[in-house]
matplotlib code that plots the C-alpha trace (Angstrom):
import matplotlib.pyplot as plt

x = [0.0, 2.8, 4.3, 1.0, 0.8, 4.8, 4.3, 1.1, 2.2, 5.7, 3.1, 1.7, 4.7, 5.6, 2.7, 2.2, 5.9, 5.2, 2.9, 4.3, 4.8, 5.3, 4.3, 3.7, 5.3, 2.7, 2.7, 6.6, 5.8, 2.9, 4.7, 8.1, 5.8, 4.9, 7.9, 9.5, 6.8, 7.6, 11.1, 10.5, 8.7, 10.7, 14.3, 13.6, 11.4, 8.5, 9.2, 6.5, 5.5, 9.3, 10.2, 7.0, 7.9, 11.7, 10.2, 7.6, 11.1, 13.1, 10.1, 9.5, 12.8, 14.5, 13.1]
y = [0.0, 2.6, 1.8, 2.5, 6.1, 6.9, 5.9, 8.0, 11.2, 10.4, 9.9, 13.3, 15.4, 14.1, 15.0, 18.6, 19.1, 18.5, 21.7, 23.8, 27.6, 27.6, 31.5, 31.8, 31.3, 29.6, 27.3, 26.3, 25.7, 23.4, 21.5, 21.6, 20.6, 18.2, 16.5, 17.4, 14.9, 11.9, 12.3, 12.4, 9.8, 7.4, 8.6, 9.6, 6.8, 8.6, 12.1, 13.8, 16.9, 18.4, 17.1, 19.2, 22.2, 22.2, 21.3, 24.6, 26.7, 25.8, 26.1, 29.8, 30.7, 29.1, 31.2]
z = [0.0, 1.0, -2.2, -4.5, -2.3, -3.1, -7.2, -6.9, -5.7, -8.6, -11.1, -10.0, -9.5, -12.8, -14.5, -12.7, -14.0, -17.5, -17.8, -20.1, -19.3, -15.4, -15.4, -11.3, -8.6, -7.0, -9.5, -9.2, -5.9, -6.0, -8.3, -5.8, -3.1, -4.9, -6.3, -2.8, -1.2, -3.8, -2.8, 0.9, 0.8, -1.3, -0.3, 3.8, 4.6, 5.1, 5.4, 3.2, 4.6, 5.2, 1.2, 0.2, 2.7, 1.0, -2.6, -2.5, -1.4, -3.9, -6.2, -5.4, -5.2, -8.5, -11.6]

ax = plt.figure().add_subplot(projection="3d")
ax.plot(x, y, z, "-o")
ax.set_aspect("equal")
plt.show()
């Protein structure tokens, strides 16, 4: 089951990531969060919520 949630949210980031034209910053960092939250998860055992927190930073503040 944990492993059906982790491929979901890649399958998500993944597919947030491919929109083209990434105008907002709110939009890099949904998809940040997003990716951030995969990685968390699959890398840090676990650790969703502080891979999204870093993923939405890096998001906003890479332009």
């Amino acid at each position: 089951m944990r492993k059906l949630i982790s491929l979901t949210v890649l399958i998500s980031g993944l597919g947030l990531s491919a929109c083209s034209g990434n105008d907002s910053k709110m939009e890099r960092a949904v998809v940040g969060a997003v990716i951030g939250c995969a990685a968390g998860e699959v890398l840090v055992d676990g650790r969703c919520v502080e891979g999204a927190l870093v993923g939405a930073g890096v998001g906003v503040l890479t332009d």
